[in-house]
LOMI-752723 format. One line per 8 residues: their letters; for each residue x, y, z of N, C-alpha, C. Coordinates in steps of 0.2 Angstrom, whole numbers. Last residue first. Layout:
<recs>
a = X:Y:Z:X:Y:Z:X:Y:Z; ...
</recs>
This chain:
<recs>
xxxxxxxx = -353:-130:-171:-357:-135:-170:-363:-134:-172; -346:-120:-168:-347:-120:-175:-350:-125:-175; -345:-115:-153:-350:-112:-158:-349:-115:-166; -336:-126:-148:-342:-124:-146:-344:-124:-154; -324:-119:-150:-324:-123:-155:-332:-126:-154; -320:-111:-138:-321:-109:-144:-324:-114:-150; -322:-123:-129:-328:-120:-128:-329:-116:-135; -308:-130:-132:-317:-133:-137:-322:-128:-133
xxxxxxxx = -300:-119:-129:-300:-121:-136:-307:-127:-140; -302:-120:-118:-303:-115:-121:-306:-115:-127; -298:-134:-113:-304:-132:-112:-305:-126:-116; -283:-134:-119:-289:-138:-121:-297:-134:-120; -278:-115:-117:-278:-123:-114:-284:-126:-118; -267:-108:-130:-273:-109:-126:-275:-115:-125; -257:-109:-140:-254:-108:-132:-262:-109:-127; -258:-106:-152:-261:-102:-147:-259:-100:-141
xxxxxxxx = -252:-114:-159:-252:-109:-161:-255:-106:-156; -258:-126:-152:-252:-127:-155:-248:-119:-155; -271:-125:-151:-268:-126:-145:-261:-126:-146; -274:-124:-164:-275:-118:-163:-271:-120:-156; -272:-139:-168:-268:-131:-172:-267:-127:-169; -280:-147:-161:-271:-146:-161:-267:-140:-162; -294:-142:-168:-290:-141:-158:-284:-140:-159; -290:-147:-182:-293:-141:-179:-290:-139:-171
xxxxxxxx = -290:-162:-177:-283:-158:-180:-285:-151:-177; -303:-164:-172:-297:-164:-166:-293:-161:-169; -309:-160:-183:-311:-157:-176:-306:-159:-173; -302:-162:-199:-305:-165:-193:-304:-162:-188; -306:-154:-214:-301:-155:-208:-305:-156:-204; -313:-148:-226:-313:-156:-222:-305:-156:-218; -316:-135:-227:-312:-137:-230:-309:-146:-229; -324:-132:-215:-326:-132:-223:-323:-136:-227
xxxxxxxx = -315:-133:-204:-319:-138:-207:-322:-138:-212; -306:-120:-210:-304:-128:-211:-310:-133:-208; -318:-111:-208:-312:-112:-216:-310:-120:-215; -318:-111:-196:-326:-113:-199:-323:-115:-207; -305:-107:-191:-307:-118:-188:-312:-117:-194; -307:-94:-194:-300:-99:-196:-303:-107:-196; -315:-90:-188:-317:-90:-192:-313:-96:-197; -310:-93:-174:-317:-95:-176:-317:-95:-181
xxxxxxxx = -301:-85:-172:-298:-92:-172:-306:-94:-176; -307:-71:-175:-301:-73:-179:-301:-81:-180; -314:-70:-161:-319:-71:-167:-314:-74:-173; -303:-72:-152:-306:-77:-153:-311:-78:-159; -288:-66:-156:-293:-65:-157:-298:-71:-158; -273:-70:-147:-273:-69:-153:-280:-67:-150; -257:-61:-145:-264:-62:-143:-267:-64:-146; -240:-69:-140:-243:-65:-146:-253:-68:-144
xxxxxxxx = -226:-62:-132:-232:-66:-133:-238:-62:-138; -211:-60:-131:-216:-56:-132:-223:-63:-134; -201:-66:-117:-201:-64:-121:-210:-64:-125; -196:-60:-103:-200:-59:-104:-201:-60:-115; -189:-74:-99:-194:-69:-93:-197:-65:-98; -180:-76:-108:-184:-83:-110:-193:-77:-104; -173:-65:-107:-177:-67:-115:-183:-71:-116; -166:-68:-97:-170:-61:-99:-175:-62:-105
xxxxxxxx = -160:-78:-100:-164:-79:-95:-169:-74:-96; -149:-76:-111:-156:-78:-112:-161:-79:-106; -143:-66:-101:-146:-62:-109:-153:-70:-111; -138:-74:-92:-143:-69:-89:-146:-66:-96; -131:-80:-101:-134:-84:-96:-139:-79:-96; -118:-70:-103:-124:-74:-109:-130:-78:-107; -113:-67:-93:-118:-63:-96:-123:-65:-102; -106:-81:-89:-114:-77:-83:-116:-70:-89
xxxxxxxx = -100:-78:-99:-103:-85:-98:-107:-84:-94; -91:-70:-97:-94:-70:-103:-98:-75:-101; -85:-73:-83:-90:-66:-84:-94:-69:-90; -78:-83:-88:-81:-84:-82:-85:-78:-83; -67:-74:-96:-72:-80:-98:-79:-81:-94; -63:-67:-82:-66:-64:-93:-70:-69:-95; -57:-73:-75:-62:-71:-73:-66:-69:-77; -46:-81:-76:-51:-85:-75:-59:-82:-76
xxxxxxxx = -36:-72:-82:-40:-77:-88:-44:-81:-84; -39:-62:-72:-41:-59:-77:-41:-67:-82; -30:-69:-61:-38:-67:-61:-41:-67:-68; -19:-72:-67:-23:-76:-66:-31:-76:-64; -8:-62:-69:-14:-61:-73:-20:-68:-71; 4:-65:-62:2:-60:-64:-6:-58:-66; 5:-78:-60:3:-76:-55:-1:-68:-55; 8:-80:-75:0:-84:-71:-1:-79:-66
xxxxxxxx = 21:-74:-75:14:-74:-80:5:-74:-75; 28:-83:-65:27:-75:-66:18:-73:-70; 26:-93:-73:26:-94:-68:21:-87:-66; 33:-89:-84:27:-90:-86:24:-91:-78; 47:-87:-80:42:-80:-83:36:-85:-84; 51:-97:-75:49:-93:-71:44:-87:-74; 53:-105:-87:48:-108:-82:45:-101:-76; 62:-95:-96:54:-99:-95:52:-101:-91
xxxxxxxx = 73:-89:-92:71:-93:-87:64:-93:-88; 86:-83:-102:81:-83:-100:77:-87:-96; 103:-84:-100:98:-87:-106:91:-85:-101; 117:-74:-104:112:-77:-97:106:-78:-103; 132:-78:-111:125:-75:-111:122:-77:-106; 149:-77:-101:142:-80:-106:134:-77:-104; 159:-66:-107:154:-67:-102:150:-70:-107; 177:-71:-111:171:-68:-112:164:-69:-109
xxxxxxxx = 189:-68:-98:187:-72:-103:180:-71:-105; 202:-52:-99:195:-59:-95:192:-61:-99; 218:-49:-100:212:-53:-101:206:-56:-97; 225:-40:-87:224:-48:-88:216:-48:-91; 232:-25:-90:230:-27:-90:229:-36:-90; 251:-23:-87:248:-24:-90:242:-27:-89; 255:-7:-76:251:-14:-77:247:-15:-83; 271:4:-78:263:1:-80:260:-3:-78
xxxxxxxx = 281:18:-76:279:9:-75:273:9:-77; 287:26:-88:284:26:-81:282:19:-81; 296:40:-95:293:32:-97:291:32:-92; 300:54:-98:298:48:-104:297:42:-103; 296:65:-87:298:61:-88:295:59:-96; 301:84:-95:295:79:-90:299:71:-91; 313:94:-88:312:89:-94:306:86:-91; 319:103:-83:313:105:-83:310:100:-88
xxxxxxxx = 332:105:-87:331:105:-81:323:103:-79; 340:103:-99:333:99:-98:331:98:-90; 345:113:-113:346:109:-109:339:105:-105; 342:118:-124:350:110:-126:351:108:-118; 332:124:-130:339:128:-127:344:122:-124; 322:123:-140:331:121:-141:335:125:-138; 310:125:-138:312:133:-137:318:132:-139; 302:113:-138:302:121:-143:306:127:-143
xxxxxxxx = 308:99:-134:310:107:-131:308:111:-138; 298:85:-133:302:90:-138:302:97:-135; 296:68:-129:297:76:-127:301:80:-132; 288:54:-132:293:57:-134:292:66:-131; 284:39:-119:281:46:-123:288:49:-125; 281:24:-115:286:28:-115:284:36:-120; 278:10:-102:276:14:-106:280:19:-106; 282:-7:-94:285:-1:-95:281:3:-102
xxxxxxxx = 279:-19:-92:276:-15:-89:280:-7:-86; 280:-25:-107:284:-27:-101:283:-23:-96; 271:-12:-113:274:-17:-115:280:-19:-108; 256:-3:-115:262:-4:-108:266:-10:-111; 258:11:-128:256:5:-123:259:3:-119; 263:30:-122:264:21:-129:258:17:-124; 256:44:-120:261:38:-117:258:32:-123; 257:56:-131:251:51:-129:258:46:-126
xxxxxxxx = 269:70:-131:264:67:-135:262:63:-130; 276:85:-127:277:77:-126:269:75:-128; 285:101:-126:279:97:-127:278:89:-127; 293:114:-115:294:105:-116:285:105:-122; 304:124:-116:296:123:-116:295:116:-120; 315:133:-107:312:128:-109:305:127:-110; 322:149:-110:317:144:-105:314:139:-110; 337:158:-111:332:152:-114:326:148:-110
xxxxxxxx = 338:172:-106:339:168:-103:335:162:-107; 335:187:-111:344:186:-109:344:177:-108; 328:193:-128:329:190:-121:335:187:-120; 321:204:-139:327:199:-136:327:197:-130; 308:201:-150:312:204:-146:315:200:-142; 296:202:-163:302:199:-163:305:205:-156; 285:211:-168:285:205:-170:291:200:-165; 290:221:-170:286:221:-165:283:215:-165
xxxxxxxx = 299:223:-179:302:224:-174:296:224:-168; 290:221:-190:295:215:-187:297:216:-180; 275:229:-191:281:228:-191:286:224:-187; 261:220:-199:265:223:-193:273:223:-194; 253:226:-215:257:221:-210:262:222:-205; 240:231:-223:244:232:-218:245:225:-215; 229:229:-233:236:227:-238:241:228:-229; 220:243:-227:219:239:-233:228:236:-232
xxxxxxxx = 217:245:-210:220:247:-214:221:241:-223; 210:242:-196:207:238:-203:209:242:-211; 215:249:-184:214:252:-189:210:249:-196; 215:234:-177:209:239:-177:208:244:-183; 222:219:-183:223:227:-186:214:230:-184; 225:205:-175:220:208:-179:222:215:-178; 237:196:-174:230:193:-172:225:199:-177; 254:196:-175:247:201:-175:241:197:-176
xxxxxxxx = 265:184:-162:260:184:-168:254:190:-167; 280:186:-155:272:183:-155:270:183:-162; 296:178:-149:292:179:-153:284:182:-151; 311:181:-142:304:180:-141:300:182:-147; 328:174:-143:321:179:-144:316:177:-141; 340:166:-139:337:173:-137:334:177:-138; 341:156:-146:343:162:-152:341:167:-146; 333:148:-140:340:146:-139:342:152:-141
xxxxxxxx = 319:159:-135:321:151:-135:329:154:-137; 307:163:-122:315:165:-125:317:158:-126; 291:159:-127:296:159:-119:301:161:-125; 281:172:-134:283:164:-133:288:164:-129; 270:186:-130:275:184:-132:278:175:-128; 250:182:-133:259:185:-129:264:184:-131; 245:192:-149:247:188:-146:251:188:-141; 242:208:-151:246:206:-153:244:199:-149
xxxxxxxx = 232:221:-164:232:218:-158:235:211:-158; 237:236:-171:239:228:-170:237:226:-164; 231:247:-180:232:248:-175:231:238:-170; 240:259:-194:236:251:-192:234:251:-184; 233:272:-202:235:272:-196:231:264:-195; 232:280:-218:228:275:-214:232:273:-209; 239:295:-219:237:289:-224:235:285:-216; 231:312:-219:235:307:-218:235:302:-222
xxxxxxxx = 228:321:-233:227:319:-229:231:314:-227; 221:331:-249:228:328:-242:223:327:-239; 211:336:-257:212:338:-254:218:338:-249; 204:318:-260:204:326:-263:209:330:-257; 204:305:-249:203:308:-258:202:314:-257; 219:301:-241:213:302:-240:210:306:-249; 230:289:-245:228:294:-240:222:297:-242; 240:273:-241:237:277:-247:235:284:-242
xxxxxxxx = 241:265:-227:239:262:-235:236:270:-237; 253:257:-217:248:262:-220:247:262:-228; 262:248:-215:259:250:-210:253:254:-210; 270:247:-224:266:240:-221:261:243:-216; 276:257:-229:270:255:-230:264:249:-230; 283:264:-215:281:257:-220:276:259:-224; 288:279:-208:282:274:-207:282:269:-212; 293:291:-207:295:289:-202:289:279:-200
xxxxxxxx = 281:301:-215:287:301:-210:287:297:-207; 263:294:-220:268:297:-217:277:295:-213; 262:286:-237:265:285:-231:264:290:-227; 255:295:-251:258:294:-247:261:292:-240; 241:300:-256:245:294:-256:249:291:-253; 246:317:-252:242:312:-254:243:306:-258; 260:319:-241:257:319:-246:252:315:-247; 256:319:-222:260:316:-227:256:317:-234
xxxxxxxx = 254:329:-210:252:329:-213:254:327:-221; 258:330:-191:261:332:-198:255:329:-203; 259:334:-179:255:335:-180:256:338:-189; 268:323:-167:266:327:-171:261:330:-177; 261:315:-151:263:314:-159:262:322:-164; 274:316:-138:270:318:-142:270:316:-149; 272:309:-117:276:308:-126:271:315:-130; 277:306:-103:273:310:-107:275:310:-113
xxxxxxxx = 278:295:-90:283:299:-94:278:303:-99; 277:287:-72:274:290:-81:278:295:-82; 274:274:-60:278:280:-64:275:284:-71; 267:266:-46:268:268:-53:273:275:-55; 274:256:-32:273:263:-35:273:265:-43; 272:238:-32:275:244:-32:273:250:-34; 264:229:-35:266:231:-25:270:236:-27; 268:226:-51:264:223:-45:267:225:-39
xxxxxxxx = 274:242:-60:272:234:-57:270:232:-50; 265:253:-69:264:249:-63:266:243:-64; 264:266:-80:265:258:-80:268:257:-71; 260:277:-92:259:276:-86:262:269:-86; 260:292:-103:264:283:-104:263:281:-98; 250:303:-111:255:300:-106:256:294:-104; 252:311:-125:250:306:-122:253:305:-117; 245:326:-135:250:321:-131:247:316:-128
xxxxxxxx = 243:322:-153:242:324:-147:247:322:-144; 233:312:-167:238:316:-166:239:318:-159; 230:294:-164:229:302:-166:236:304:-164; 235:282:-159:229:282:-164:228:288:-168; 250:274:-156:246:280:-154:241:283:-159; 253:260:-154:253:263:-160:249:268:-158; 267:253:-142:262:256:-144:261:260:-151; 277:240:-133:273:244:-141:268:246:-140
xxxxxxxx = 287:234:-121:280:234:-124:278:240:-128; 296:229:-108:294:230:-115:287:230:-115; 307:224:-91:299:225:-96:297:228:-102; 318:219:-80:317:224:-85:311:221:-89; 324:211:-73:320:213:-70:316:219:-74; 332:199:-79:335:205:-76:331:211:-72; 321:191:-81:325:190:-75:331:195:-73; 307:201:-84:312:195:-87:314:194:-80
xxxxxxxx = 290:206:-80:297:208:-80:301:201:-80; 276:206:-92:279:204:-86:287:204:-87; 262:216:-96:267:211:-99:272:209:-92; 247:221:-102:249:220:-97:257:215:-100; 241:236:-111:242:231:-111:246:230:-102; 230:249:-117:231:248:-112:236:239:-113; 225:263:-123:228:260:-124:230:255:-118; 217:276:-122:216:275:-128:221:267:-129
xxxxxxxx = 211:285:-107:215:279:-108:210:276:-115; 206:301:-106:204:295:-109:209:289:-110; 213:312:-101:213:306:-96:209:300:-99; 213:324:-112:208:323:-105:206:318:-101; 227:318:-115:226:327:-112:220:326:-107; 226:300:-116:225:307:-120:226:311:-114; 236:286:-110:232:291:-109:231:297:-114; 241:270:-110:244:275:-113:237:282:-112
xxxxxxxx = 249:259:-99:245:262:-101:246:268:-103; 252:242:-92:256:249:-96:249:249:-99; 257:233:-79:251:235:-80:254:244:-85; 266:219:-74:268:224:-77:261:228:-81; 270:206:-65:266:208:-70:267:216:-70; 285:198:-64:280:200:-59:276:204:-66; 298:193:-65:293:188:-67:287:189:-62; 311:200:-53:308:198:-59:301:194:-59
xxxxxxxx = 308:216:-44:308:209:-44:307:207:-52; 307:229:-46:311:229:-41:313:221:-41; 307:235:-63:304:234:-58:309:231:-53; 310:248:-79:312:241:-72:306:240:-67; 308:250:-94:308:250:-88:310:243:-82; 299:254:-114:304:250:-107:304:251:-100; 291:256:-125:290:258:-119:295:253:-118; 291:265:-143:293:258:-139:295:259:-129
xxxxxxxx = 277:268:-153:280:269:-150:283:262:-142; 279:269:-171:276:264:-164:284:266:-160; 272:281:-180:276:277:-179:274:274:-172; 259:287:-187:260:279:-190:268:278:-188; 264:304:-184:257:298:-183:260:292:-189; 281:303:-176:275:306:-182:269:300:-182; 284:309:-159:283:303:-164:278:307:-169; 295:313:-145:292:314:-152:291:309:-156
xxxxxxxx = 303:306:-137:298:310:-134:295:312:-141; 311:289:-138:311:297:-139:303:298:-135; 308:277:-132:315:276:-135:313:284:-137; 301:280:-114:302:279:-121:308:279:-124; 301:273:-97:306:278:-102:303:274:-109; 299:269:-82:296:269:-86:300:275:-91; 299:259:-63:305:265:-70:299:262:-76; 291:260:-49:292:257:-57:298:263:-61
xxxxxxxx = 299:262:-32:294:264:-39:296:261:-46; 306:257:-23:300:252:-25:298:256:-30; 316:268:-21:318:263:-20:313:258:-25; 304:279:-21:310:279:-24:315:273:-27; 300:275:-8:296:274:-13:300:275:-18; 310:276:2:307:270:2:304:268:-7; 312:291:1:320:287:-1:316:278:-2; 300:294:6:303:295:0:306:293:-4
xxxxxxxx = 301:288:20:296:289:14:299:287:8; 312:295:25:313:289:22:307:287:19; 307:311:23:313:309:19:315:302:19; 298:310:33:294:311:24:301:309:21; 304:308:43:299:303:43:298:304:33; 311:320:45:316:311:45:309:308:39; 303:329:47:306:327:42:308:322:40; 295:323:60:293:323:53:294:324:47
xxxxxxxx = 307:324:68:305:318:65:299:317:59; 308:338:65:316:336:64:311:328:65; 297:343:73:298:345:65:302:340:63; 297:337:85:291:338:81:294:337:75; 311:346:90:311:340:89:305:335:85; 306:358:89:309:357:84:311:349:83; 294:358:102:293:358:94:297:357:89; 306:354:111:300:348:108:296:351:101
xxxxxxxx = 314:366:111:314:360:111:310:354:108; 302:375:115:303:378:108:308:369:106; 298:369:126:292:368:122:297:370:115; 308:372:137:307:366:134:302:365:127; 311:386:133:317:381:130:313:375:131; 299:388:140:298:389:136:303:386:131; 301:382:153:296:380:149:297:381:145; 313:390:158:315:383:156:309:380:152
</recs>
């Protein structure tokens, strides 16, 4: 009986590990991205066109283009419609294979594998299968391809009424001379018009109502998604003009005083004890002059000579000298 039981339990083991990896499977199968080109073969300068699904719409879409040794040469991101289907262009730089990779958001990626052939267009010449919007001319001497554009595009504009979508080439990495993108990558279809409103500056407010015009770029004629055109207002109330504020003389002078009243009592008042004290110093020590008694002597014996009177003589020298009376007749003694 152990042994029926364990052979039992192992095969039961096995039988929900299978279960287990077959709804796995069945799971991710269900969630995985589709990814398909329009062929599997391309000559260098044609553009290769990627489609697919995903599980939901208006989820992001991550397409990338790979070389042999896993160099991603290309990469965009675009987003699933409302059918739940995705596009998107590629201009494969060289020759070789590629492989085509694309993930939608939470889901399981996919890939397909492409080839450019490895052909060689007369000189001058286009290659196969290619514009000459697209390439210019070929290489000097000897063949060679011709110039390979390589477009970098704007997104694509919402789906207007004509169910297209438009974008715009922005810039040719190849920097091919005279090249212009071709239309069909220029231009693609959509199932469902979406609106794309634009509306200008609200008006003034008149009766306290203001009003803007809206315009649907896309003319799908209808207007679920219309912005409003008019809204209430309040008409500001004039205010009357502010009168000037006049200055307040009495205070600013006031100010003034308060501000600086040391300083005009005190300048003045300084200047007037420093002049003070300059002649006081002047008057202390100012210089005296010595004179010589033989000098005064000889000076009075000229002027009595000369008839000048004994007292004028004293006056003089007491005058000029500064020396007291007595000095001046002891001095005045010896001429007697």
């Amino acid at each position: 009986m152990s042994r029926r039981a364990e052979v039992s339990r192992t095969l039961s083991n096995k039988f929900g590990l299978v279960s287990l990896f077959i709804f796995c499977t069945l799971i991710l199968a269900v969630t995985a991205t589709t990814v398909q080109t329009d062929k599997t073969t391309y000559e260098p300068g044609e553009t290769v066109t990627i489609s697919g699904t995903c599980s939901s719409p208006a989820v992001p879409v991550g397409l990338r283009a790979l070389l042999d040794d896993g160099e991603t040469v290309w990469f965009d991101q675009v987003t699933t419609d409302s059918s739940k289907s995705y596009s998107g262009f590629f201009l494969p730089p060289q020759k070789g294979k590629y492989t085509i990779t694309a993930a939608c958001q939470g889901e399981t990626g996919s890939s397909t594998e492409i080839t450019v052939a490895d052909t060689v267009a007369p000189q001058g010449q286009p290659p196969a299968g290619s514009s000459s919007d697209d390439s210019n001319g070929g290489s000097n001497g000897g063949g060679g391809g011709g110039c390979i554009s390589q477009w970098e595009y704007s997104g694509w504009s919402k789906c207007n009424a004509a169910l297209q979508q438009t974008r715009t080439a922005i810039h040719d990495k190849g920097k091919c001379i005279n090249a212009k993108p071709q239309e069909k990558n220029l231009v693609r279809s959509c199932e469902v018009c979406e609106e794309d409103w634009t509306c200008s500056g609200w008006s003034v407010c008149v009766s306290g109502v203001q009003s803007r015009d809206c315009v649907d770029e896309s003319q799908c004629g209808t207007t679920s998604i219309m912005p409003e055109t008019t809204e209430s207002c309040v008409i500001p109330t004039p205010q009357p003009p502010k009168k000037p504020l006049l200055p307040d003389l009495g205070e600013k002078i006031g100010s003034f005083w308060e501000d600086y009243k040391l300083w005009i009592i005190g300048v003045p008042l300084g200047i007037v004890v420093l002049l003070l004290l300059v002649l006081l110093l002047h008057a202390l020590f100012k210089k005296k002059v010595v004179y010589d008694e033989q000098e005064v002597k000889q000076w009075a014996r000229k002027e009595r000579t000369a008839g000048t009177s004994a007292e004028d003589v004293k006056e003089i020298i007491h005058q000029y000298t500064h020396w007291k009376k007595e000095k001046v007749e002891q001095v005045l003694l010896g001429l007697k």
